[in-house]
N, CA, C and O atoms as a GROMACS GRO file, in nm:
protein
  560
    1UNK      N    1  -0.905   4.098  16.471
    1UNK     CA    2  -0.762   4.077  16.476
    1UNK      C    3  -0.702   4.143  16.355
    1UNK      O    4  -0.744   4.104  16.246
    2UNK      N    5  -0.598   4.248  16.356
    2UNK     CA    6  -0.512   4.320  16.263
    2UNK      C    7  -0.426   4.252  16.227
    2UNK      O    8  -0.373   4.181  16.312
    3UNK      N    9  -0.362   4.245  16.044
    3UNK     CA   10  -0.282   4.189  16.023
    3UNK      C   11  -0.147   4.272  15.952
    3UNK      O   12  -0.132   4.305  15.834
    4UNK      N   13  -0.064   4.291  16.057
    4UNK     CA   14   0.023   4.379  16.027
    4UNK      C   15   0.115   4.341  15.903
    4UNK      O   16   0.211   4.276  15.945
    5UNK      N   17   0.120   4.354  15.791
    5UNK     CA   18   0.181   4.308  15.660
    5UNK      C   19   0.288   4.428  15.606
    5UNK      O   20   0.284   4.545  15.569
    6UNK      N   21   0.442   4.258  15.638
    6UNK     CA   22   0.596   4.334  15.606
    6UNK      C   23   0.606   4.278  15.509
    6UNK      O   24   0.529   4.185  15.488
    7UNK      N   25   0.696   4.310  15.420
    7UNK     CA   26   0.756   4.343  15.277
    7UNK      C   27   0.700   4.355  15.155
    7UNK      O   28   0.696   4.474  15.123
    8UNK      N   29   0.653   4.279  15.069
    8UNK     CA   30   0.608   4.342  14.951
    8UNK      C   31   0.417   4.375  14.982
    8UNK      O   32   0.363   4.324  15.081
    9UNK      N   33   0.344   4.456  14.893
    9UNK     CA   34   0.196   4.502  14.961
    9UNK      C   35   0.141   4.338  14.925
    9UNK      O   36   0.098   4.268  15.017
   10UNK      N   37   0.147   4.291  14.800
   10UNK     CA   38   0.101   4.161  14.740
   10UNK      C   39   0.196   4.039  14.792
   10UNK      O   40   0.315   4.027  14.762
   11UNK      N   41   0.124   3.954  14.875
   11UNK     CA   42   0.192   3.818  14.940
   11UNK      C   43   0.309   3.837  14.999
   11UNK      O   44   0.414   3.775  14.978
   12UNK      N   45   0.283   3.952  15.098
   12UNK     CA   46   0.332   3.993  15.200
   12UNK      C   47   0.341   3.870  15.301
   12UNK      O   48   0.258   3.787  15.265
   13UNK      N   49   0.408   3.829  15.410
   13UNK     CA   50   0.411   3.818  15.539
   13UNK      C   51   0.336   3.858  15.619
   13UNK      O   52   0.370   3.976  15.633
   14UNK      N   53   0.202   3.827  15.723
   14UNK     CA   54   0.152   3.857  15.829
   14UNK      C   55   0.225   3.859  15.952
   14UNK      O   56   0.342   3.822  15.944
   15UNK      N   57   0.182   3.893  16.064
   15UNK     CA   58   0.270   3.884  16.156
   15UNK      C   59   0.190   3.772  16.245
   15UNK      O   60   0.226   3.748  16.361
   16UNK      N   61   0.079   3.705  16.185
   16UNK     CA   62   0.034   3.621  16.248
   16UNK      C   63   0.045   3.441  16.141
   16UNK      O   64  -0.025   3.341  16.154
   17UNK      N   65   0.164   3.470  16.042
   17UNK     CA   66   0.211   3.395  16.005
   17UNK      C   67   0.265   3.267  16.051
   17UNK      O   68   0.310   3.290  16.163
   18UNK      N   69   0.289   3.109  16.012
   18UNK     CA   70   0.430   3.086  16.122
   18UNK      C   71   0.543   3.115  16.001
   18UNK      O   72   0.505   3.157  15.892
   19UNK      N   73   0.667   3.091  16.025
   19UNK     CA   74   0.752   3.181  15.963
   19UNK      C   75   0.857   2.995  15.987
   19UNK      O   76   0.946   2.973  15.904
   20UNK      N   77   0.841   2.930  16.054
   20UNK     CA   78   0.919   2.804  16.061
   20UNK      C   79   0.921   2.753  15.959
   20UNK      O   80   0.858   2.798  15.863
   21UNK      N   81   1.010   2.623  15.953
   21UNK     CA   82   1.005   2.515  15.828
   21UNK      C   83   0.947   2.407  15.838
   21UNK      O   84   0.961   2.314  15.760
   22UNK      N   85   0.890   2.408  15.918
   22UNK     CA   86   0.767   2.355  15.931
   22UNK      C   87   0.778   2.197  16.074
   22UNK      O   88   0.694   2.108  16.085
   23UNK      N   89   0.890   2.211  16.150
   23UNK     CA   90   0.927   2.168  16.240
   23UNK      C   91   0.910   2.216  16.397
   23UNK      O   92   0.949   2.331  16.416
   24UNK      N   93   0.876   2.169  16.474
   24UNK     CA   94   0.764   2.248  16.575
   24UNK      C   95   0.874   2.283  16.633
   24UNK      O   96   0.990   2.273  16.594
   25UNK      N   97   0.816   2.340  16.761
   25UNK     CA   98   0.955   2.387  16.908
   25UNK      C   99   1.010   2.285  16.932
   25UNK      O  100   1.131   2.273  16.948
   26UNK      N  101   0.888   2.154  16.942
   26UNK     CA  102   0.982   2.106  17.052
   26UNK      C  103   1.098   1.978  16.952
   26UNK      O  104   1.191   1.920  17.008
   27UNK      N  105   1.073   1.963  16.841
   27UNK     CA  106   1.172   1.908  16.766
   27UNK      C  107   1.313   2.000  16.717
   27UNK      O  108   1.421   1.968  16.668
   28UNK      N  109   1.255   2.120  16.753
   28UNK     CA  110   1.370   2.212  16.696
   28UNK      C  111   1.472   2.173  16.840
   28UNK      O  112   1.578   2.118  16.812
   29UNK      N  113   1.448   2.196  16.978
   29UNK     CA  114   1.522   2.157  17.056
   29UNK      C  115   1.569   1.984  17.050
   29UNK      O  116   1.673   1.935  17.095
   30UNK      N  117   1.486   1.931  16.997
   30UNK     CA  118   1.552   1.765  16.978
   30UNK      C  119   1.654   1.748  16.869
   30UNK      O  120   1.737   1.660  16.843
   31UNK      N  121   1.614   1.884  16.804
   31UNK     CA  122   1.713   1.830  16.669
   31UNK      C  123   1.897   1.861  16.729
   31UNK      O  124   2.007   1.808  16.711
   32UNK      N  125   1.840   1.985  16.810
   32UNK     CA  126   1.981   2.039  16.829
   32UNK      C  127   2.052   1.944  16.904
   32UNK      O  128   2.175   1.944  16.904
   33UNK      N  129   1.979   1.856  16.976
   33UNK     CA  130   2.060   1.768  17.100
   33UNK      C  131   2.123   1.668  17.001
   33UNK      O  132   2.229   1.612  17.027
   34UNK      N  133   2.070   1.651  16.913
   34UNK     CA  134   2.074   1.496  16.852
   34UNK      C  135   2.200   1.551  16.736
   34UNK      O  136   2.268   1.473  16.670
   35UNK      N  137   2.210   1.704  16.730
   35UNK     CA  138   2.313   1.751  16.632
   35UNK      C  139   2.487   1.751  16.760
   35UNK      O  140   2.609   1.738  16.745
   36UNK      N  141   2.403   1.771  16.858
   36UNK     CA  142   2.498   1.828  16.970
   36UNK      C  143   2.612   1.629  17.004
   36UNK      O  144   2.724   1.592  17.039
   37UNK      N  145   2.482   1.570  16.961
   37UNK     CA  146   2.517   1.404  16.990
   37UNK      C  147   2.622   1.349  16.889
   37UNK      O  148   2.727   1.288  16.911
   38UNK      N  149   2.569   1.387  16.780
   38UNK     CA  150   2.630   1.338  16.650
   38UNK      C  151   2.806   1.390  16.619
   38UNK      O  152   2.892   1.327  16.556
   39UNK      N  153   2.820   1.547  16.697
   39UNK     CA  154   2.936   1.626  16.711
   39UNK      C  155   3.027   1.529  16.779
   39UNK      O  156   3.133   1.476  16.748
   40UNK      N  157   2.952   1.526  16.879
   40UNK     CA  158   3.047   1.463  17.006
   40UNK      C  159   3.070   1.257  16.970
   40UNK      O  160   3.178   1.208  17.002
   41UNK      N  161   2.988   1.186  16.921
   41UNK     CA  162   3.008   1.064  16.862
   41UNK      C  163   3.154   1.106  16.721
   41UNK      O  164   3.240   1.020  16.706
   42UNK      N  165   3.158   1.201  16.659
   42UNK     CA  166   3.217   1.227  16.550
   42UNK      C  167   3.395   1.280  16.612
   42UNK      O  168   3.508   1.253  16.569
   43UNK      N  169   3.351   1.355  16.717
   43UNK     CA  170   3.483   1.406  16.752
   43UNK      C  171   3.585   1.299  16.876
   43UNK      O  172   3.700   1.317  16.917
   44UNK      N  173   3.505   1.212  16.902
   44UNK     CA  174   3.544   1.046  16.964
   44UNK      C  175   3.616   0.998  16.863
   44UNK      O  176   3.738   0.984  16.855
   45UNK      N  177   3.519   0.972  16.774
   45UNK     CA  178   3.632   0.870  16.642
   45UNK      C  179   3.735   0.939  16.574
   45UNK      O  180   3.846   0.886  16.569
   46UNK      N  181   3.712   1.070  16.510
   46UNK     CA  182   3.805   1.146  16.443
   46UNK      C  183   3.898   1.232  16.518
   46UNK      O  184   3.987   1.292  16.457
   47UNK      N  185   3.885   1.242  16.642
   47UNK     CA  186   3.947   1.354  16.708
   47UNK      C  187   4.067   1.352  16.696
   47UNK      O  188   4.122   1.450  16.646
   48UNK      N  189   4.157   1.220  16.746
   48UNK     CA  190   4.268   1.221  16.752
   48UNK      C  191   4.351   1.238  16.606
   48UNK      O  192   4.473   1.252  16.614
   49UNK      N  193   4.308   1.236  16.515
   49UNK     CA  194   4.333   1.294  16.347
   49UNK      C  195   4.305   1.474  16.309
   49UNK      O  196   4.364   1.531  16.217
   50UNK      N  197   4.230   1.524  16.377
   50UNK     CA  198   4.192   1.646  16.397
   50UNK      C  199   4.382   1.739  16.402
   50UNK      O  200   4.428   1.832  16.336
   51UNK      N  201   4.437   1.660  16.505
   51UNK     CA  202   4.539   1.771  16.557
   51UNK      C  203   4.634   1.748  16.413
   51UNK      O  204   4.675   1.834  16.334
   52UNK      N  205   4.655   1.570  16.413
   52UNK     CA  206   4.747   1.525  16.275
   52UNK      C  207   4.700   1.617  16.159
   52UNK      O  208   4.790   1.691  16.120
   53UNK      N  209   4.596   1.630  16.103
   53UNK     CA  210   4.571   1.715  15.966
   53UNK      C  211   4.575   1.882  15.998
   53UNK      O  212   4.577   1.955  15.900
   54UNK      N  213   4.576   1.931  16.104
   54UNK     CA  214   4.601   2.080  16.161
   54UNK      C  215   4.715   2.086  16.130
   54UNK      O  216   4.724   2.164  16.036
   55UNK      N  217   4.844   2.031  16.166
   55UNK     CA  218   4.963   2.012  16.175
   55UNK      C  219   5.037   2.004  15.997
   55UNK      O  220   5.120   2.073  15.938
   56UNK      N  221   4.963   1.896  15.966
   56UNK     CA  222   4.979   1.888  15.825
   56UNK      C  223   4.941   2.027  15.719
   56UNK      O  224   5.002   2.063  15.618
   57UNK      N  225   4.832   2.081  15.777
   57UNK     CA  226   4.765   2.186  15.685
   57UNK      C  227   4.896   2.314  15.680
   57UNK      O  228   4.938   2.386  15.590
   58UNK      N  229   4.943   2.294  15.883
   58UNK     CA  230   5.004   2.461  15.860
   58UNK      C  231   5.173   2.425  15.833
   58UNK      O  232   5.276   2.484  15.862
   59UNK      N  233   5.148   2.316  15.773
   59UNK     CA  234   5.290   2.324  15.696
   59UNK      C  235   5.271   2.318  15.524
   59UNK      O  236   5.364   2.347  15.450
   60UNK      N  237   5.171   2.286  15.488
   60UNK     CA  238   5.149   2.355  15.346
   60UNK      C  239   5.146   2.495  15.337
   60UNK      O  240   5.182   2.516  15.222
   61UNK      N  241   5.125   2.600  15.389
   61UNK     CA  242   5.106   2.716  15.461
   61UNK      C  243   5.281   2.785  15.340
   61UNK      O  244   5.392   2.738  15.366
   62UNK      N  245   5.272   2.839  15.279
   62UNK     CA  246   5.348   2.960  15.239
   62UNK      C  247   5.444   2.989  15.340
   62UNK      O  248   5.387   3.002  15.449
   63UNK      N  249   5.574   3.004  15.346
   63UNK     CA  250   5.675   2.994  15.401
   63UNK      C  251   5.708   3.093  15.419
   63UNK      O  252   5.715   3.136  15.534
   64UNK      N  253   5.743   3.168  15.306
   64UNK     CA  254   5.768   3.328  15.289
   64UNK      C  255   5.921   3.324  15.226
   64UNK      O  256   5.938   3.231  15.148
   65UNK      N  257   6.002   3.386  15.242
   65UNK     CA  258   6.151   3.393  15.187
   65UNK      C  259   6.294   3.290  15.232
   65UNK      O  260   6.311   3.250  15.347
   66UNK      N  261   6.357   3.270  15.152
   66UNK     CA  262   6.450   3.174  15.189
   66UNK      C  263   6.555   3.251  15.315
   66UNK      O  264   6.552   3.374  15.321
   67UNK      N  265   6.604   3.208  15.368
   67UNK     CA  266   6.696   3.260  15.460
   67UNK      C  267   6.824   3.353  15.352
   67UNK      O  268   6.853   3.329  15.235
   68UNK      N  269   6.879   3.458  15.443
   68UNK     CA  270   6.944   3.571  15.396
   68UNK      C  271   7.077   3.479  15.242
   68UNK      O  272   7.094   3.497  15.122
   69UNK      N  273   7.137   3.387  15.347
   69UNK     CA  274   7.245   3.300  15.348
   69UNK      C  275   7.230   3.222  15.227
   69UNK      O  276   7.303   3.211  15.128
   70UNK      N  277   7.105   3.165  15.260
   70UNK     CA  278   7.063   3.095  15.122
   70UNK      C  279   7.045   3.111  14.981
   70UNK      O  280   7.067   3.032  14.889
   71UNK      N  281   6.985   3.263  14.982
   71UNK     CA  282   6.955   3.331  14.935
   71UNK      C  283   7.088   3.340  14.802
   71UNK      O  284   7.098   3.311  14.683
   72UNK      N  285   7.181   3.404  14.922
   72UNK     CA  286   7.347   3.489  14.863
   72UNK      C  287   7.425   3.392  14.745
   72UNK      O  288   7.486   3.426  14.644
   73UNK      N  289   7.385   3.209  14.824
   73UNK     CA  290   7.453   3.168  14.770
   73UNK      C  291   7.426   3.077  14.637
   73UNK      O  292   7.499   2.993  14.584
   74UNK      N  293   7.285   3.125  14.601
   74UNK     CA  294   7.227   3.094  14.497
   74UNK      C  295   7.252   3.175  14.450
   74UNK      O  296   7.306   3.160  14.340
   75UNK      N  297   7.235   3.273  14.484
   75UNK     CA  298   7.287   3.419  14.380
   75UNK      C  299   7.461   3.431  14.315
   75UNK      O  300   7.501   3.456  14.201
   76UNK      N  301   7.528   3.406  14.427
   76UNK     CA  302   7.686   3.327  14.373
   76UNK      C  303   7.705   3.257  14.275
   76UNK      O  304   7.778   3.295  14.184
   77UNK      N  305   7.634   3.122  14.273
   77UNK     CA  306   7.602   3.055  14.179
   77UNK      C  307   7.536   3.125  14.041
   77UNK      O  308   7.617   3.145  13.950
   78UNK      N  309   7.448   3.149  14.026
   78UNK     CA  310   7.377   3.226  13.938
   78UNK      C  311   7.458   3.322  13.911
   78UNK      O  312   7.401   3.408  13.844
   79UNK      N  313   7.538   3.340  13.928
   79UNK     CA  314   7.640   3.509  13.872
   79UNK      C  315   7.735   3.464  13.792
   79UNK      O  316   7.766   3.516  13.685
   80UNK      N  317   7.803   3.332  13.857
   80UNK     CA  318   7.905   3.251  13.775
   80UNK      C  319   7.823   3.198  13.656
   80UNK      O  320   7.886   3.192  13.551
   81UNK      N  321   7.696   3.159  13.652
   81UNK     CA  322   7.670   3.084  13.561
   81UNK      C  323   7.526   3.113  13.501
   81UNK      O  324   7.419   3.054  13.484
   82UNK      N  325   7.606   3.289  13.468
   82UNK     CA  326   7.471   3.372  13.415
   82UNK      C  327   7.384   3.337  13.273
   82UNK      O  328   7.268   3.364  13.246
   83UNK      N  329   7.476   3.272  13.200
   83UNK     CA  330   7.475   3.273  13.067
   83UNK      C  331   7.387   3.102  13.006
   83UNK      O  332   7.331   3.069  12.902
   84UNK      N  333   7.419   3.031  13.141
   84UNK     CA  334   7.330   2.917  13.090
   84UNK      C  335   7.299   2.916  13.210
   84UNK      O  336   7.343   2.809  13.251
   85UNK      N  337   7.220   3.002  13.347
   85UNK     CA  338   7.180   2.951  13.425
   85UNK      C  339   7.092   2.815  13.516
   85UNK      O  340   7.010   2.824  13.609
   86UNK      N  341   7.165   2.655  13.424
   86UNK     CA  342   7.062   2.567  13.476
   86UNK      C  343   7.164   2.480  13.535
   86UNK      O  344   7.260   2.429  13.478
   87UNK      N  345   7.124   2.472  13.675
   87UNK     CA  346   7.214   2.371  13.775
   87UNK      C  347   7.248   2.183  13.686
   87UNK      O  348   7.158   2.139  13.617
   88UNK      N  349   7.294   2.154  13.692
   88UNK     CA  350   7.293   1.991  13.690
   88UNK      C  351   7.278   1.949  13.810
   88UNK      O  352   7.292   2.014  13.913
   89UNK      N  353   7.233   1.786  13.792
   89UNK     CA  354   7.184   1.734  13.874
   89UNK      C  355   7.293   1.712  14.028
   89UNK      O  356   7.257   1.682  14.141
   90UNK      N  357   7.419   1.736  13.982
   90UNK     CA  358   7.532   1.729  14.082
   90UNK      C  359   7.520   1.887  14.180
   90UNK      O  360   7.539   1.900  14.301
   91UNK      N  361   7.490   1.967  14.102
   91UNK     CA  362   7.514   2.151  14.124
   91UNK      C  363   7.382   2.132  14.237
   91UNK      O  364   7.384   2.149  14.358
   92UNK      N  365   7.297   2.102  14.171
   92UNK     CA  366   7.160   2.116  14.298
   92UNK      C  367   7.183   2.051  14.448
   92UNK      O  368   7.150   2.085  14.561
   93UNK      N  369   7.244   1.959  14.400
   93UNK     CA  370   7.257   1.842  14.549
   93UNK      C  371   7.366   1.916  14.631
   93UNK      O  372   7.370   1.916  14.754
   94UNK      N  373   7.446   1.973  14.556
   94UNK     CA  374   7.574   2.037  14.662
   94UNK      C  375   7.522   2.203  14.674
   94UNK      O  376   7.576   2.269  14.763
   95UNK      N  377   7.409   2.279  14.577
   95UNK     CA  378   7.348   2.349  14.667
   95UNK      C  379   7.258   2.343  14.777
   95UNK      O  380   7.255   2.425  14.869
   96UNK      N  381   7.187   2.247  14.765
   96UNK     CA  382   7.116   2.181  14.893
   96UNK      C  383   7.160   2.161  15.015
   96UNK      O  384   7.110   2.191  15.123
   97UNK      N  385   7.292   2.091  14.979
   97UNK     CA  386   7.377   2.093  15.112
   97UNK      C  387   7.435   2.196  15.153
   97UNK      O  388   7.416   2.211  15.274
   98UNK      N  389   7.508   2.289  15.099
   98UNK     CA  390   7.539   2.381  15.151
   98UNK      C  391   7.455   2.545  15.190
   98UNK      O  392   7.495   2.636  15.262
   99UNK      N  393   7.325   2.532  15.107
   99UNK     CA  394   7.204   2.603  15.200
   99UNK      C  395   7.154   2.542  15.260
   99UNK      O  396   7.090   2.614  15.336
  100UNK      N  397   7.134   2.430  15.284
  100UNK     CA  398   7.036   2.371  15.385
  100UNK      C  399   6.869   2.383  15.369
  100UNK      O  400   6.774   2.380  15.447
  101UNK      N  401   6.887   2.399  15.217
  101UNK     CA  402   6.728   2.405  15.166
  101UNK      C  403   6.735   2.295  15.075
  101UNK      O  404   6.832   2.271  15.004
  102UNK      N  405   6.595   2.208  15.081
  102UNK     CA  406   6.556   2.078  14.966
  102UNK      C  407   6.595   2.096  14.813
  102UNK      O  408   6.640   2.208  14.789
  103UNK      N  409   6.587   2.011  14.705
  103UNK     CA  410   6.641   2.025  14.599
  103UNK      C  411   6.496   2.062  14.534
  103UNK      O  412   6.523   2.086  14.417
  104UNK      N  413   6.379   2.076  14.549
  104UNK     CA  414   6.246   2.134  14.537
  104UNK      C  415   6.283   2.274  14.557
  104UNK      O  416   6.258   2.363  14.476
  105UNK      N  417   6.347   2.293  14.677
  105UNK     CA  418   6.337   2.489  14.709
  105UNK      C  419   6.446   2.516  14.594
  105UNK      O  420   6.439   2.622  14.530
  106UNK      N  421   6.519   2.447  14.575
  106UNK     CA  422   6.620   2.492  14.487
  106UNK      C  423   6.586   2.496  14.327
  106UNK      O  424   6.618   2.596  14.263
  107UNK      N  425   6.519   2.386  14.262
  107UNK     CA  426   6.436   2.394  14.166
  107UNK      C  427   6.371   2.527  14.142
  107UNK      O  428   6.396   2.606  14.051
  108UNK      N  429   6.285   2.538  14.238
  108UNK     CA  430   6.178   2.621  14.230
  108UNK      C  431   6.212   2.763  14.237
  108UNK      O  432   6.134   2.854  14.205
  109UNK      N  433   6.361   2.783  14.291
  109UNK     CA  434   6.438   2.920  14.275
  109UNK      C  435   6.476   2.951  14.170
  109UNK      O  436   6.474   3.065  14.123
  110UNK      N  437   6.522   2.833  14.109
  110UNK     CA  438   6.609   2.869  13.970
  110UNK      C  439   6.499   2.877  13.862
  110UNK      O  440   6.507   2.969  13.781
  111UNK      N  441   6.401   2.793  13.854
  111UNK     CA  442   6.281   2.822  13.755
  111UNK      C  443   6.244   2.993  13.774
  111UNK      O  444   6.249   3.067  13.676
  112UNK      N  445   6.214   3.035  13.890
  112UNK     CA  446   6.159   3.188  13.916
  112UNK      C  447   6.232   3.254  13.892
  112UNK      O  448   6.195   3.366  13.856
  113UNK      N  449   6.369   3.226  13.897
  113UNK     CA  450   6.479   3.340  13.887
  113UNK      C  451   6.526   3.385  13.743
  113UNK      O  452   6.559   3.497  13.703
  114UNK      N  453   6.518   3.229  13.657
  114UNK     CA  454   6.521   3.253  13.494
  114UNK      C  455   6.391   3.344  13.488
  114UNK      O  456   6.408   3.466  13.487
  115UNK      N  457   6.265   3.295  13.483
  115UNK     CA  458   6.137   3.386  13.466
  115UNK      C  459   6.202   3.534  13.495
  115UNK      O  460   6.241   3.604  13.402
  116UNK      N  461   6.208   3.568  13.607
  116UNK     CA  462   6.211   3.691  13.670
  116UNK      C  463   6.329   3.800  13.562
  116UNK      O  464   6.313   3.900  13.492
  117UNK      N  465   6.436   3.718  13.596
  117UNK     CA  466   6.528   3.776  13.548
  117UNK      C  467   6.660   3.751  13.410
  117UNK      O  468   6.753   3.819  13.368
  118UNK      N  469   6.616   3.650  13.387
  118UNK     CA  470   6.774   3.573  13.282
  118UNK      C  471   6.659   3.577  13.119
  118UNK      O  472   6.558   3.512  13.094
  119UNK      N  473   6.728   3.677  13.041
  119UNK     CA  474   6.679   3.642  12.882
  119UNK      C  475   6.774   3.575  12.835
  119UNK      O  476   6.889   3.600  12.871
  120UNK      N  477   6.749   3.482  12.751
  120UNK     CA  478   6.912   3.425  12.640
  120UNK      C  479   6.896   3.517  12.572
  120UNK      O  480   6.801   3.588  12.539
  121UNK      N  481   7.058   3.507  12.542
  121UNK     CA  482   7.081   3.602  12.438
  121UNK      C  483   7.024   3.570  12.302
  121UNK      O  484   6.970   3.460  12.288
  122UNK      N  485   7.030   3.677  12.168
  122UNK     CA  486   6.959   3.609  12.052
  122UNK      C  487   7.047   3.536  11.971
  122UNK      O  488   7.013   3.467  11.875
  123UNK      N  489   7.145   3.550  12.007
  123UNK     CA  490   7.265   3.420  11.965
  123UNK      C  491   7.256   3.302  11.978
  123UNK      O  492   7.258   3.216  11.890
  124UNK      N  493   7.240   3.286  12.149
  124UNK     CA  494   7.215   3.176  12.182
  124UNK      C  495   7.062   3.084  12.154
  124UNK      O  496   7.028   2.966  12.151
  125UNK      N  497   7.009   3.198  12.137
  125UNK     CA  498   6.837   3.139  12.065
  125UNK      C  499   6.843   3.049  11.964
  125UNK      O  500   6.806   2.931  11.966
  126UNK      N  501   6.903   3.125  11.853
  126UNK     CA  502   6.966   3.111  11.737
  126UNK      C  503   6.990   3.006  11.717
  126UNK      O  504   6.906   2.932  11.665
  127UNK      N  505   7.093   2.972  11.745
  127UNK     CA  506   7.148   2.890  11.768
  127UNK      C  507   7.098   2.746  11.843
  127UNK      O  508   7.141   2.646  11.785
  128UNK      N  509   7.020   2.720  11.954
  128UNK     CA  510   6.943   2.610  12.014
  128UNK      C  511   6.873   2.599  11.882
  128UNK      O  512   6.904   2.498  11.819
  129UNK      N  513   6.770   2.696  11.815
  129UNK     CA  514   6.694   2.647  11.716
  129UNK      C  515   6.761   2.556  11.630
  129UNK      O  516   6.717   2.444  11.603
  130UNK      N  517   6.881   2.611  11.580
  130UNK     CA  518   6.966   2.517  11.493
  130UNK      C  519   7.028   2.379  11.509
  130UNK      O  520   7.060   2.299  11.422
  131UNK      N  521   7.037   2.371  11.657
  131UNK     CA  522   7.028   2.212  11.701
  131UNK      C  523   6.942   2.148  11.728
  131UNK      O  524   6.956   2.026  11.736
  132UNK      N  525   6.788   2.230  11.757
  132UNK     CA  526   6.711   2.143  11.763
  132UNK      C  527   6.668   2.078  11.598
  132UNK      O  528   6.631   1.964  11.567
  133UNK      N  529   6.689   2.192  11.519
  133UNK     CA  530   6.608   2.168  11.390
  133UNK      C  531   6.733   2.031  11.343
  133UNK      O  532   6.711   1.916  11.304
  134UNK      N  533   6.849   2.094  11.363
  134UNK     CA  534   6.915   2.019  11.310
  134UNK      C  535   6.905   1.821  11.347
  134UNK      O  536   6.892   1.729  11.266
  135UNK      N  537   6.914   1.819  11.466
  135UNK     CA  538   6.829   1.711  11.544
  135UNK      C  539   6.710   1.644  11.471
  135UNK      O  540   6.706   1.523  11.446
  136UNK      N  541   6.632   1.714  11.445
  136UNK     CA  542   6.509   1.652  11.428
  136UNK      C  543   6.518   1.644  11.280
  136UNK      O  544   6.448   1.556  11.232
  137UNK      N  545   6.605   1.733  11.174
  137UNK     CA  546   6.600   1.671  11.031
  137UNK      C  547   6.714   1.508  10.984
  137UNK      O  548   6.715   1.421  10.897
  138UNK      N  549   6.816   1.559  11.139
  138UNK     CA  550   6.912   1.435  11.105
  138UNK      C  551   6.816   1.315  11.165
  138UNK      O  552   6.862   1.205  11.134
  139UNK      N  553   6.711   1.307  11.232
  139UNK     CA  554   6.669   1.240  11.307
  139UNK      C  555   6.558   1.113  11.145
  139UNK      O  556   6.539   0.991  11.137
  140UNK      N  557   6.518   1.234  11.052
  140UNK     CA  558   6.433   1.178  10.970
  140UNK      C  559   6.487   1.036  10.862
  140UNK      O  560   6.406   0.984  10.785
   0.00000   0.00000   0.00000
């Protein structure tokens, strides 16, 4: 009997090897039934939660861009009020309502939009430093 030997020349593989994990045929077909069992016991109890967390997942899902409208009239806002661009808590709620986007989407515009685009001036830098410092020495 020839022993045809694949991959390395030293402690090679025979081809008259077994090559399993050490679980015969006929458990390999029992295992699968009993995997095939365990699916179907699992998708009984959990199933009806299956569609609920699908549902849930593809609304965490990235949205993509605010509507055109929405968009304009944050930018309106932001044009009038280039120089200290930060809404108050009144400004957000009546942009909310009148885009029809959450006070989260609106947050989260105005944070990106300073990033993106709004430097203070070095006046105004200046100046915050001097109230904060001033603050915190009248504070001592």
């Amino acid at each position: 009997m020839g022993i045809a030997v694949t991959g390395l020349d030293d402690g090679g593989v025979s081809s008259d090897e077994d090559l399993s994990t050490g679980d015969g045929d006929g458990q390999d077909g029992q295992s699968k039934g009993e995997d095939r069992e365990l699916k179907d016991r699992l998708l009984r109890k959990f199933g009806s939660h299956i569609g609920t967390l699908k549902l849930e997942f593809s609304k965490k899902k990235k949205k993509g861009k605010l509507p055109k409208e929405a968009r304009q009239t944050l930018l309106q806002w932001w044009n009038v009020h280039y120089k200290w661009p930060y809404p108050t808590e009144a400004d957000k709620i009546e942009l909310a309502k009148s885009t029809g986007l959450d006070q989260k989407q609106i947050n989260n515009w105005f944070i990106n939009q300073r990033k993106r685009h709004w430097k203070p001036s070095e006046n105004m830098q200046f100046s915050m430093m001097e109230n904060l410092n001033g603050r915190f020495l009248g504070d001592e």
